[in-house]
Structures are given as structure tokens and as C-alpha cells.
C-alpha positions, 0 to 999 in steps of 0.5 A, a space after each residue: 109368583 114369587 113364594 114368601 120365605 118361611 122363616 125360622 120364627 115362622 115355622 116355630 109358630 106353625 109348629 105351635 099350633 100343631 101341637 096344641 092339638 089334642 092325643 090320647 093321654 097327651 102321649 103327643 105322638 108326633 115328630 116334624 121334619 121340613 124339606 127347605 127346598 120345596 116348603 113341604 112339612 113333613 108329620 111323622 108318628 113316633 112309634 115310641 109314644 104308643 099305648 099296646 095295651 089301649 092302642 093296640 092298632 095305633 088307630 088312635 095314635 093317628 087321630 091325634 097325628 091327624 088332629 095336628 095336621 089340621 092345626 097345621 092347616 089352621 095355622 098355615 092359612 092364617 099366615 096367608 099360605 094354601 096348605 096342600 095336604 097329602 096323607 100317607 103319602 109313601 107307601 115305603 115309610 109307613 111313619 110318614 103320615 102327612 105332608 103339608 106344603 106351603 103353597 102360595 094362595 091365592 089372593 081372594 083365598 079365604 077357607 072358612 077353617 082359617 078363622 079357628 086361628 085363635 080357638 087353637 089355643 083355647 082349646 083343651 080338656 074339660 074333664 070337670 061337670 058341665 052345667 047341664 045348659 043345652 048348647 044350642 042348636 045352631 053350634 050342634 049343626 056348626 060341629 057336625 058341618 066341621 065333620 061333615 068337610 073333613 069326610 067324617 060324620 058327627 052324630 047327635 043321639 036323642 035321650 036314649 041313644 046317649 044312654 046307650 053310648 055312655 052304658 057302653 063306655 061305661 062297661 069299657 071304663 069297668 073292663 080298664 079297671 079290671 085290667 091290671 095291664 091297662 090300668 098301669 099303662 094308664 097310670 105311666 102316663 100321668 105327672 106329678 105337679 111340677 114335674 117337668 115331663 111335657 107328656 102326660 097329664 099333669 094330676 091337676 088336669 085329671 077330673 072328679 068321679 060322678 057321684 052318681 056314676 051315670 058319666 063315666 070319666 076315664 079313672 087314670 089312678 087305678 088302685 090309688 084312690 088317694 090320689 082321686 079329688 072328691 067325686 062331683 055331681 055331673 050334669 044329668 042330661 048330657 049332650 055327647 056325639 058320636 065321631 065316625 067314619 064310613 070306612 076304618 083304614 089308615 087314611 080315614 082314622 087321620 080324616 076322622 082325627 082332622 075332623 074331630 079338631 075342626 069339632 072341637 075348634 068350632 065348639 072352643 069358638 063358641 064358648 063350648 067345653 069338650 071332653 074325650 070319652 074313648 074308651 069303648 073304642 078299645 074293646 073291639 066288641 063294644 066298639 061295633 056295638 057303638 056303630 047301633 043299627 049303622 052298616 057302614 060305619 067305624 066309630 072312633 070316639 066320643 065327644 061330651 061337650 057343654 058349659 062349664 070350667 076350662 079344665 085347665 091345661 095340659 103341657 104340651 112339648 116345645 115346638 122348635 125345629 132341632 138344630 139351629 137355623 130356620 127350616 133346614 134340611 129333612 125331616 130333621 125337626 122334633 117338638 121337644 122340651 116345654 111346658 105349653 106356653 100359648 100360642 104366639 
């Protein structure tokens, strides 16, 4: 069978879609290439949008690489292509993450992650109070099923469970304040309003504190509370997931980041809001302690989710190859320069 040409308009829409995928701080760790001759996307790591004081490891640096290899995948099945997904596939270049090529699929192909399509666009941060409405208990199990076939484990914790990960988040939340170099690190990577820097997160996006400090949101400014909005009253009885996986190498931390994107695709679905609590992730110790009575398991972060406003979104880097023409040459294409329009 002869395979369709993948064009230039083609290649900017499935490079849309990879990144509106979501990355720690929006640092949008990622650069795509194209080999023209065998349809293979190439997804590498741009080691300069790294974060040394939160990720040291570059652990959640490739959750968000992998979280865009799975929008790849989305976006490449809708347009009627097999997506064939290899991670780490050099074991001499250690920035190449992931290939993806174009396969030709098979007429009667319909992989049920295909009808995320739409969802990839709608989803974003919600970092503002949820209403406190339970999300029912059908769309809990649908997001822990999209976990489940990407090799990663969802776990919903009961009352005291949750009580115990958002202490835990929260003794992380006190130890980034306290962290003069964290807490600056942090504050490079928010934006002014009309600034035109497409990484970050604009001030706009940033959320309330909770006036009764039981949800513990990220405070990005630091020692500069004026740039804080009025603390809010969160949802008292939240509902949070624990995102992990059996093993913490390299090829499970872009697992668990296709995993956490099936998640989040599947809740934006159905008319579920997400936030991203990470940071107990970033303090070893608190970070075992969120595995509980689990032997094998290496958390990686937690996924707040509910009803509520859309928080807005945050700008994302323009998804066009560099240079001129459709998909020419290796590894030659960077998302650069945008503020995130929709998807097409």
C-alpha cells in the first residue's frame, strides 16, 4: 500500500497538537525533527529548558516530553496514520526521547485514544477552586483505565489518604518558599501580561491561595506578595490521584508522562478541570513518602481534578517546522515563537 504524503500543513497540525501538551512551569522541554525519507518524528529534550533546582533528575522534564509524544500519537490517529512509537531509541544520543513514525493503518484501525482528538485543545490548568461536586465515578475509572494501557497506575485515595498527600505536598510547598534558590527559579519562569516570551506562565494563569490553607497550590511569586490575587476558599472535600509507576527509569518517567496525558485528555472530555500538584515529587524524602505502604511504586505526581472555571490558558511555542518547505531533512524542526492559538 502506497503511503499518503505528509505535507508541510500536515506536519504543523501534528505539531500543534504536540505541544499543547502540558510541562512543568510550561518550560515546554521539547524540540521536533522529521526524517522525510522514512516518516519518522523525531522528539527530542532541549536540555536548556531545565529546572536544576526542582529537577534536578530531569525526571519531570521527560514527563512532559512524554506527555507530547502521546498528543503526537492523538493527532497522528485522527489523521488516519498508525503511529509507531519507539522510546529511547539511541542508546548513543540520550536527547533522543522518542520516535513516532507514520505508519500506514489499517483500514478497520480505530484506537479508542483516537477520539481525544478534540480534547487536546481544551485542556489546560485549572489552578482556581473547584466547586466541591464529586466527579462521578464512571469518568474516576475511565481516568485510571487511560493510565492503566499507557503502563502507569492511577490511584484514588479515600479521605484519609488524600489528607496525607496534600500534608505531604504541602510540607514540600513550605520547603520551596523557604528555599531561596527554588523559590527564584520558580519566579524566571513567570511572564508579565503582554509579555511576548511563549514559555512560562503568563501572571494571569497563576491561582489564589486557599484562605484556609488546606490546598496547597504552588506560590510562584515568592516574596512578592503583591503580585498574589486575594486568597480564595478551595473545595473542602478534594478529589486527587496519585500518578505512579512500578519502576522509576527513564523509559517509565515518558510512560507515566503519556499516561498522565491520556488522564487529563479523558477528564477534559468529560468536562472534568485538572491541576498539577508536583511538589512533593522534588523532595526525595517526601517523595518515598508518598509511595505509603506500596513496595514497588515511584510516585511522579498528583492530579487535583473537579468542576470548575478553565483557568485560562497558558502560551504555548508555535508549532512550525524551521525552514522552509514540508518535512525536509533531520531533525531540523524546533516549535518556536507563538502565543498558542488553537489547535486547527
Amino acid at each position: 500500500m502506497r503511503m499518503p504524503e505528509v505535507d508541510a500543513a500536515l506536519l504543523e497540525r501534528l505539531l500543534y497538537c504536540a505541544v499543547a501538551a502540558p510541562s512543568i512551569h510550561n518550560t515546554q522541554p521539547w524540540r521536533f525533527g522529521m526524517d522525510a525519507g522514512t516518516r519518522v518524528l523525531h522528539v527530542r529534550v532541549d536540555r536548556e529548558r531545565s529546572l536544576p533546582h526542582t529537577d534536578p533528575r530531569r525526571r519531570a522534564q521527560h514527563l512532559s516530553v512524554g506527555a507530547a509524544v502521546f498528543n503526537l500519537r492523538v493527532a497522528a490517529a485522527h489523521f488516519g496514520w498508525e503511529p509507531l512509537v519507539r522510546l529511547l531509541p539511541d542508546p548513543t544520543d540520550p536527547d533522543l526521547l522518542a520516535t513516532v513514525g507514520l505508519g500506514v493503518a489499517a483500514p478497520d484501525a480505530r484506537p479508542e485514544y483516537r477520539q481525544l482528538y478534540d480534547a487536546v485543545a481544551r485542556r489546560h490548568t485549572s489552578r482556581l477552586p473547584f466547586t466541591g461536586r464529586p466527579v462521578p465515578e464512571h469518568i474516576v475509572a475511565e481516568m485510571a483505565a487511560a493510565a492503566r494501557a499507557e503502563g502507569a497506575h492511577l490511584d484514588m485515595p479515600d479521605f484519609a489518604g488524600t489528607r496525607r498527600l496534600l500534608g505531604l505536598t504541602a510540607v514540600a510547598e513550605d520547603r520551596n518558599a523557604a528555599d531561596p534558590a527554588r523559590a527564584a527559579e520558580a519566579r524566571t519562569w513567570i511572564t508579565a501580561p503582554g509579555a511576548a516570551a511563549p514559555y512560562g506562565i503568563p501572571l494571569t494563569s497563576l491561582g489564589p491561595r486557599d484562605v484556609s490553607s488546606r490546598m496547597p497550590m504552588r506560590d510562584f511569586t515568592g516574596p512578592l506578595p503583591a503580585l498574589r490575587l486575594p486568597a480564595l476558599r478551595f473545595e473542602r472535600h478534594a478529589q486527587v490521584a496519585l500518578l505512579w509507576t512500578p519502576h522509576d527509569r527513564r523509559e517509565d518517567w515518558l510512560r507515566a508522562g503519556q499516561a498522565l496525558e491520556r488522564a487529563l485528555l479523558v477528564a477534559t472530555r468529560h468536562g472534568v478541570r485538572t491541576s498539577i500538584l508536583h511538589q512533593a515529587m522534588e523532595w526525595p524524602d517526601l517523595r518515598a513518602a508518598m509511595r505509603g505502604a506500596r513496595q514497588r511504586c515511584a510516585p511522579h505526581l498528583l492530579i487535583r481534578f473537579g468542576y470548575g472555571p478553565d483557568g485560562g490558558r497558558t502560551p504555548r511555542a508555535a508549532a512550525r517546522p524551521a525552514g522552509a518547505g514540508a518535512a525536509r531533512g533531520r531533525q531540523g524542526h524546533d516549535a518556536t515563537g507563538d502565543d498558542g492559538a488553537p489547535l486547527p
